[in-house]
MARVO-76772 format. One record per residue (C-alpha): residue number from 1; residue in one letter; chain; x, z, y. Coordinates in steps of 0.2 Angstrom, whole numbers. Example, Ala and Ser with C-alpha at 12.3 -4.5 7.8 and 13.67 -1.06 7.14 Angstrom:
<rs>
(r 1 "A" "A" (62 39 -22))
(r 2 "S" "A" (68 36 -5))
</rs>
This chain:
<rs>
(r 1 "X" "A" (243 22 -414))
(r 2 "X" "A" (247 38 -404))
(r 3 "X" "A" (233 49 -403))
(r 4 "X" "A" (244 62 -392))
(r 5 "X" "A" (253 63 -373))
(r 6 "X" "A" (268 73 -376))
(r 7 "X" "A" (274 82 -359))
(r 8 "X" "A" (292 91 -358))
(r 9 "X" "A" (297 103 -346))
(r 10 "X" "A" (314 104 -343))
(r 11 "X" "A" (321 118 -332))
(r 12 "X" "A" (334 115 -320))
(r 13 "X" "A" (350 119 -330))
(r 14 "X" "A" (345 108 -345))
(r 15 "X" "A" (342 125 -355))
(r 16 "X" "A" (325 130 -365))
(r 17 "X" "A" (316 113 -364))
(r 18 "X" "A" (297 116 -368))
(r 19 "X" "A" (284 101 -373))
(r 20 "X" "A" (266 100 -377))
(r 21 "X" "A" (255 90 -386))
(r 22 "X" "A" (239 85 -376))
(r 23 "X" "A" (227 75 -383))
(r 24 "X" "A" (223 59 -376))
(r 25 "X" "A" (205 60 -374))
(r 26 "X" "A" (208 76 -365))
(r 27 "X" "A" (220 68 -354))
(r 28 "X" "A" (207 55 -349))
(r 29 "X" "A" (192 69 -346))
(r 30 "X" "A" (206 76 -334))
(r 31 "X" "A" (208 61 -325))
(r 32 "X" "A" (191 55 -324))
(r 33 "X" "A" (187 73 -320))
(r 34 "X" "A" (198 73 -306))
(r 35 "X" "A" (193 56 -298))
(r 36 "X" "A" (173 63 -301))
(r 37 "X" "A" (178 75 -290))
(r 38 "X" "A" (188 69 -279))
(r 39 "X" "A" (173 57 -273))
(r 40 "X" "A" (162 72 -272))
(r 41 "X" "A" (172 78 -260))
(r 42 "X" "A" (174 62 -250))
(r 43 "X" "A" (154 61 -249))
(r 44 "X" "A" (153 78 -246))
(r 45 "X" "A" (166 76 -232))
(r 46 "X" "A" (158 63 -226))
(r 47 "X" "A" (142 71 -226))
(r 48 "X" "A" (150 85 -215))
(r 49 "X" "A" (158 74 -203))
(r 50 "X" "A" (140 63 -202))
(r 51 "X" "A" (129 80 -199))
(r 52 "X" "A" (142 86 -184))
(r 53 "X" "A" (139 71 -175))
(r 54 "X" "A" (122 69 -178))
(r 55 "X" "A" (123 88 -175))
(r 56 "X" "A" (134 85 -158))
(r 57 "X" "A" (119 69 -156))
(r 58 "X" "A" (106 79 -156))
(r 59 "X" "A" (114 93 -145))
(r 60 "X" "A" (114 80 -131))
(r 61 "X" "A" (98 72 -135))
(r 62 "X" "A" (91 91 -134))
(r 63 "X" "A" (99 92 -118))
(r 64 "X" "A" (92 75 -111))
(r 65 "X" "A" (74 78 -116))
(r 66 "X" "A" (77 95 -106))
(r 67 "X" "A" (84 84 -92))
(r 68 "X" "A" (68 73 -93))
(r 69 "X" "A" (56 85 -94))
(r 70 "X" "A" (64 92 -79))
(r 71 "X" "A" (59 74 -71))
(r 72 "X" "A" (45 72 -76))
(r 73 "X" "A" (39 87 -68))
(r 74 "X" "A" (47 82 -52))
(r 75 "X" "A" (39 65 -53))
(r 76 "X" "A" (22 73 -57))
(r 77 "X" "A" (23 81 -41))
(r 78 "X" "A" (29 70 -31))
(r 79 "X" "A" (12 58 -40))
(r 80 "X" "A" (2 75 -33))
(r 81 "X" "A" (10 72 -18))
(r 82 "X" "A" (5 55 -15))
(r 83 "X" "A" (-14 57 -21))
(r 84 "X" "A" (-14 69 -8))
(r 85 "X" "A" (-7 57 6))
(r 86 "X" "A" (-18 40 0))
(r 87 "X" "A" (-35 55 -1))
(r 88 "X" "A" (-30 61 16))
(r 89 "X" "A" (-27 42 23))
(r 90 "X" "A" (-43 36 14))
(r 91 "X" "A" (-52 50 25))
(r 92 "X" "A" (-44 42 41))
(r 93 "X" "A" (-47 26 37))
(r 94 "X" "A" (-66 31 32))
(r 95 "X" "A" (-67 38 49))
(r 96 "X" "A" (-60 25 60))
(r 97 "X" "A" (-73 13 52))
(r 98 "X" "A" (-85 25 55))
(r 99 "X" "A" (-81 22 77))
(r 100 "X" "A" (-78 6 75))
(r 101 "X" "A" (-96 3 67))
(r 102 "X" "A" (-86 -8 53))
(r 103 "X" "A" (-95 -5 35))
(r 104 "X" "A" (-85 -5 20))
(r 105 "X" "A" (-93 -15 5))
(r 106 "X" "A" (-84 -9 -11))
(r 107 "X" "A" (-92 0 -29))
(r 108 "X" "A" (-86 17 -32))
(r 109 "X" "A" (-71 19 -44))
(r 110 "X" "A" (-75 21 -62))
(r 111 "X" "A" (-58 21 -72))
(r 112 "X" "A" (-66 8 -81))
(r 113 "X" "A" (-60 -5 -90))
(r 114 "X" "A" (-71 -18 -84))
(r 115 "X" "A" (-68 -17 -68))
(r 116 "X" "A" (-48 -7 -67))
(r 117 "X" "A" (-47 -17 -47))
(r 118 "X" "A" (-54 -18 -31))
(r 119 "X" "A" (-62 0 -31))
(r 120 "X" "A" (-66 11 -16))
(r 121 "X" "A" (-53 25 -18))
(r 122 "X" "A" (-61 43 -19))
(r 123 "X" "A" (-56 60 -23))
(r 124 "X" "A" (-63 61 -40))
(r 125 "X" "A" (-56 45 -42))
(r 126 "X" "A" (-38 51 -38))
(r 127 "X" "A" (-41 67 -48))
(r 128 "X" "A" (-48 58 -62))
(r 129 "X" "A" (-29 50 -64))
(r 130 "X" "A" (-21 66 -64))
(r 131 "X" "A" (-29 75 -80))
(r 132 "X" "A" (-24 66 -95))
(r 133 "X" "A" (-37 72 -104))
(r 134 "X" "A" (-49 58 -96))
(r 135 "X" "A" (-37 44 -95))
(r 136 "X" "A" (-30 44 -114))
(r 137 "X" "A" (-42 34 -122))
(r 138 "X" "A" (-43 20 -110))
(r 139 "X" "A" (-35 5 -118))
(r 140 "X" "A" (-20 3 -104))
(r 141 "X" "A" (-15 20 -108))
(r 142 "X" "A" (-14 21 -125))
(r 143 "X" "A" (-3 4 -125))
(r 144 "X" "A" (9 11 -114))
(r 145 "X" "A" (10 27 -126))
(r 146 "X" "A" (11 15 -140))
(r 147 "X" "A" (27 5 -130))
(r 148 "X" "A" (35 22 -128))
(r 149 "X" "A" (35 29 -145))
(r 150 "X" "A" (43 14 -150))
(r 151 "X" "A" (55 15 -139))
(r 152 "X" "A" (60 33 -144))
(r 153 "X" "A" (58 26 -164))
(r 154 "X" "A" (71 16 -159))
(r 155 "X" "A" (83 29 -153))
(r 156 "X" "A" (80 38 -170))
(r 157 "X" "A" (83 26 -180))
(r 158 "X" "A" (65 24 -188))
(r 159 "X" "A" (56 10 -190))
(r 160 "X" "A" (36 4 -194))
(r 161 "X" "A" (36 23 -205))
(r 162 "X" "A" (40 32 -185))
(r 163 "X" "A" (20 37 -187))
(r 164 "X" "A" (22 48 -201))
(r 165 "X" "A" (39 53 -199))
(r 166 "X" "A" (38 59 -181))
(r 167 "X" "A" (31 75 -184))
(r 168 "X" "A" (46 81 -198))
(r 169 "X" "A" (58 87 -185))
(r 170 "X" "A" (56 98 -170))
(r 171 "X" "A" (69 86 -161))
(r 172 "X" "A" (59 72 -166))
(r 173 "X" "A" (43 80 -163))
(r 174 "X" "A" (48 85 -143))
(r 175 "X" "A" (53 69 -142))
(r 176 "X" "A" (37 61 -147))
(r 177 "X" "A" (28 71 -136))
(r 178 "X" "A" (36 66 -122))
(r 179 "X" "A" (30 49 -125))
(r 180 "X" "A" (13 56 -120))
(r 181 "X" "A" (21 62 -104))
(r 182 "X" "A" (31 45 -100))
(r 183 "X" "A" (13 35 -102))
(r 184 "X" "A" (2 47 -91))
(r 185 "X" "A" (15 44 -77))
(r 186 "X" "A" (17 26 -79))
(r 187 "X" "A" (-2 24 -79))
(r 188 "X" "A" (-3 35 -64))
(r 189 "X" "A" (8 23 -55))
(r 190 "X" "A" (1 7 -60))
(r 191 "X" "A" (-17 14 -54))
(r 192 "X" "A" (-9 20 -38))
(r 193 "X" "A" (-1 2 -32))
(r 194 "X" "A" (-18 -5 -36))
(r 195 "X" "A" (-22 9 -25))
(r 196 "X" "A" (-14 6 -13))
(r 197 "X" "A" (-16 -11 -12))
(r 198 "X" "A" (-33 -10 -10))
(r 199 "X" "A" (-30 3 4))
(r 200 "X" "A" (-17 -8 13))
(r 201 "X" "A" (-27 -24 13))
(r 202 "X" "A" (-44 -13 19))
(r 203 "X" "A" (-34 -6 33))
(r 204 "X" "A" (-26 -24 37))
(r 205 "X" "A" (-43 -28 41))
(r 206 "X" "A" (-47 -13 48))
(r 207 "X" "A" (-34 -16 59))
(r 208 "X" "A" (-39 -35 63))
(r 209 "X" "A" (-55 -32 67))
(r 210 "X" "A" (-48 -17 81))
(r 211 "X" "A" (-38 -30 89))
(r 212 "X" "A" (-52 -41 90))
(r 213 "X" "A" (-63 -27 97))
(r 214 "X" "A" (-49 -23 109))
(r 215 "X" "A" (-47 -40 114))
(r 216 "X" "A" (-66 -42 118))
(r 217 "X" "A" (-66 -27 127))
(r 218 "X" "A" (-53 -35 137))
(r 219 "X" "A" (-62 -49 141))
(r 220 "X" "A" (-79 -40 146))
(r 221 "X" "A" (-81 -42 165))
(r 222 "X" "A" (-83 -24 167))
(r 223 "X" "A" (-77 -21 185))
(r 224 "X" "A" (-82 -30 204))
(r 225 "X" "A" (-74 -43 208))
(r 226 "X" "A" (-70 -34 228))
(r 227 "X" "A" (-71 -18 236))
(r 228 "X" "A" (-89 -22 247))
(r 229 "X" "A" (-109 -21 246))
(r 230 "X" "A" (-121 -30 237))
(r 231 "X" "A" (-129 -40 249))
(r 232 "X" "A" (-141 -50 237))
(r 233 "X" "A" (-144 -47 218))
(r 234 "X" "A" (-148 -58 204))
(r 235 "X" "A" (-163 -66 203))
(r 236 "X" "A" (-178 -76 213))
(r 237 "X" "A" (-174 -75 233))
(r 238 "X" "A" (-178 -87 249))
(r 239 "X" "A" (-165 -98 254))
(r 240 "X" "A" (-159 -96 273))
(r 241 "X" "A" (-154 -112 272))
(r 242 "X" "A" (-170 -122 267))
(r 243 "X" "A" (-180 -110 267))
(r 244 "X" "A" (-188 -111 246))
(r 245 "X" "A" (-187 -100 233))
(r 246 "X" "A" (-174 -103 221))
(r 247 "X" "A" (-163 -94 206))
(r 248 "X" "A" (-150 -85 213))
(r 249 "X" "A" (-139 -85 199))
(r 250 "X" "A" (-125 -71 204))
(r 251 "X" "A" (-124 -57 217))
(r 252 "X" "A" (-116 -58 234))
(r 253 "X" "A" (-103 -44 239))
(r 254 "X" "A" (-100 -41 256))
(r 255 "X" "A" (-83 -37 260))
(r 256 "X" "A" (-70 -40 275))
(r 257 "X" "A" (-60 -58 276))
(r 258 "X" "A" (-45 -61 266))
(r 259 "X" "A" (-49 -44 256))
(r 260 "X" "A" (-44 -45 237))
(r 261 "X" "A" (-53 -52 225))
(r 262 "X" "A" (-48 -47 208))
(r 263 "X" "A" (-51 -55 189))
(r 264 "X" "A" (-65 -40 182))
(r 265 "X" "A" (-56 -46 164))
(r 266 "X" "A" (-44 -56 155))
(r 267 "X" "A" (-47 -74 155))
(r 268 "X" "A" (-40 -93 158))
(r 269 "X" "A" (-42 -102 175))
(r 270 "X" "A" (-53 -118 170))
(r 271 "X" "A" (-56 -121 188))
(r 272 "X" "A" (-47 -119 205))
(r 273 "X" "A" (-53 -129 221))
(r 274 "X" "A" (-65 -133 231))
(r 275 "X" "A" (-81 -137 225))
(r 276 "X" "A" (-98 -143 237))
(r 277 "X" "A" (-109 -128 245))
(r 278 "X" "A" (-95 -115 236))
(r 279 "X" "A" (-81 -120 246))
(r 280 "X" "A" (-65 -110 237))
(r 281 "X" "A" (-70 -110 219))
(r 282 "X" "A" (-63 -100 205))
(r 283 "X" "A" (-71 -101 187))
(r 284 "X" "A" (-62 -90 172))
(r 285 "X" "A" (-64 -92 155))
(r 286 "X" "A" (-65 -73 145))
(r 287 "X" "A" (-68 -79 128))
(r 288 "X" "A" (-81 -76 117))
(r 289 "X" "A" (-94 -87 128))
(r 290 "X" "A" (-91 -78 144))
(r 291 "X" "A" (-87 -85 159))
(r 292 "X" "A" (-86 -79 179))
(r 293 "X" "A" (-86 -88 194))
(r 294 "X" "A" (-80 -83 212))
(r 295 "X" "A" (-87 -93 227))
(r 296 "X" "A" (-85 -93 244))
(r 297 "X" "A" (-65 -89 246))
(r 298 "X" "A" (-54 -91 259))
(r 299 "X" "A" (-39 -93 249))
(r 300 "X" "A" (-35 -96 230))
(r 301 "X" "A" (-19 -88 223))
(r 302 "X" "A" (-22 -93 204))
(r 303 "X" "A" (-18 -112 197))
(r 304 "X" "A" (-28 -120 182))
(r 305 "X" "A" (-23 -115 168))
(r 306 "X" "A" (-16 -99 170))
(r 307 "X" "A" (-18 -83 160))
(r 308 "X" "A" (-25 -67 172))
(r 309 "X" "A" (-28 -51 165))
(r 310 "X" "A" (-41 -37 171))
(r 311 "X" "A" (-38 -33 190))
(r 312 "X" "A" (-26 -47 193))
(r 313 "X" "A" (-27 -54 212))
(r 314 "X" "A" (-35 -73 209))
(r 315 "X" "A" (-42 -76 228))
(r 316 "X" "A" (-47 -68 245))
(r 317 "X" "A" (-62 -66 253))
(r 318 "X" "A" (-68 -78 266))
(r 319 "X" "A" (-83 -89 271))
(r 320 "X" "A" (-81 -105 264))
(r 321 "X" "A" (-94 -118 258))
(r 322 "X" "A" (-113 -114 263))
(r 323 "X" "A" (-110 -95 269))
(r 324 "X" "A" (-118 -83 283))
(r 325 "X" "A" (-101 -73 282))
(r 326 "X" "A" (-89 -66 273))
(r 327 "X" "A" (-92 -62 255))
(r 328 "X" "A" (-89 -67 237))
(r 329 "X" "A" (-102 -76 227))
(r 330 "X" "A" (-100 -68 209))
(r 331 "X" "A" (-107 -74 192))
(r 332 "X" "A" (-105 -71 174))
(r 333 "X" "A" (-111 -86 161))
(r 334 "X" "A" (-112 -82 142))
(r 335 "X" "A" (-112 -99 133))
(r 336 "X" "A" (-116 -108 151))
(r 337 "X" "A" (-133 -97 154))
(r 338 "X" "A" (-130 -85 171))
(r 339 "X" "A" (-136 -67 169))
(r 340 "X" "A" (-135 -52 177))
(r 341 "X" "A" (-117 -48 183))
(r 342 "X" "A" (-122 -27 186))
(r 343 "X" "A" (-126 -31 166))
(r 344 "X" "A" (-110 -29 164))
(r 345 "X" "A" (-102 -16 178))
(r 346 "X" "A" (-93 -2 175))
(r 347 "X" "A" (-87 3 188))
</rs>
């Protein structure tokens, strides 16, 4: 068996032909020599070409964490923004509650975890959200953090190990930290819709119960029914007409025939006619148990049924029915016992 390669150099013109002996064993070092290296320098390429891009990966994640923070500053103070709109509106709606003699039962809020709903929204409340220092150890916040850091684990690659290896590069690291940042916000704006909530359904009934005021306020009888005197006031008097003491259950209000007589509120007509010893009669229904009537007309320019508001014309003054003269026999029932009309007047 050969134990040699023999290799022959022959030059162009066929002149001075050289050949050496190479062992083989040293020819097949070479080779594997050459093939060892040759895949050294594929890994190493391939090393090179893997750190530019994660070099060029990192570059742009650098970037967008820059980008982020940059965000996330501007959402904190938008959150700022808005803790000092739902305190200043808080205020308000404290203060309307105050006129409007309407009393707020709700417990102070606490952060706690208990009872995260249905607070009454305060200024340390609010401020209490906004340091992190007092908000990262309640259970919502840390499982948001935890749901973040994952996510960013995720982006790098790692895996169940993320909590020790998250603090071995800077990159990494910043990264991490902003996880802390991503939480705090979310947190905030989970507490503020509750917030806000709360605040929309308290001023919903805040607003209801306004509209009911209005609306009885509406239908308080507050104004005379016709421009005139008070020719008899409400109580005990002598009748002219027999003669006994009786209840008089109204007042009387001179005034010349055919003047106006107005509705002193809003109200339905539940009676229009003519009705024995009142002649023209008009009865209005205000709501809320109260209820006028006007005696005594010469003319009715309401129907039944129909819907007057305050200082609509319903009748005009005249003499109809048991009457000494002209006038308008005036009454204001609440649930069906007469009282005092002048109770009432404002005007």
């Amino acid at each position: 068996m050969n134990k040699y390669f023999t290799i022959m150099i022959v030059p162009e013109r066929g002149k001075g032909v050289k050949s050496f002996r190479v062992p083989k064993i040293l020819f097949r070092g070479m080779f594997f020599i050459f093939a060892f290296v040759v895949f050294i320098l594929g890994v190493l390429a391939y090393d090179y070409f893997e750190i530019l891009r994660q070099v060029h990966k990192n570059k742009h994640l650098t970037i967008e964490n820059r980008q982020l923070k940059e965000q996330v500053e501007l959402f904190e103070k938008k959150i700022n923004t808005i803790v000092t709109d739902i305190d200043r509106i808080q205020v308000f709606e404290k203060k309307l509650r105050i006129i409007a003699g309407l009393e707020k039962t709700a417990i102070e809020g606490s952060l706690t975890e208990e009872e995260p709903k249905k607070t009454k929204i305060n200024s340390t409340f609010l401020r209490t959200l906004q340091d992190k220092n007092q908000v990262k150890d309640k259970t919502r916040f840390k499982r948001l953090k935890n749901l973040y850091e994952e996510k960013i684990a995720a982006v790098f690659g790692l895996q169940t190990s993320y909590a020790l290896t998250k603090d071995w590069g800077n990159l990494t690291k910043q990264s991490f930290l902003m996880a802390d940042k991503y939480a705090h916000i979310d947190y905030q704006m989970e507490n503020l819709e509750e917030i806000t909530s709360d605040l929309e359904i308290d001023i919903h009934s805040l607003d209801q119960f306004l509209l009911d005021k209005e609306s009885f306020l509406k239908s308080t009888p507050t104004l005379l029914p016709t421009r005139g005197w008070i020719t008899s006031y409400f109580g005990p008097r002598k009748s002219q007409f027999s003669g006994r003491t009786k209840m008089h259950e109204g007042i009387d209000i001179g005034a010349r025939r055919g003047s106006k007589i107005i509705s002193p509120a809003d109200g339905t007509v539940t009676f229009a006619g003519k009705k024995p010893g009142f002649g023209y009669f008009v009865q209005l229904d205000h709501g809320y148990g109260i209820e006028t009537v006007y005696a005594h007309a010469s003319k009715l320019d309401v129907r039944l049924g129909e819907q007057v508001k305050r200082g609509m014309l319903i009748a005009r003054v005249g003499s109809t029915g048991l009457s000494t003269g002209p006038h308008v026999h005036y009454e204001v029932r609440v649930n069906g016992t007469p009282v005092d009309p002048m109770y009432y007047i404002l005007d």
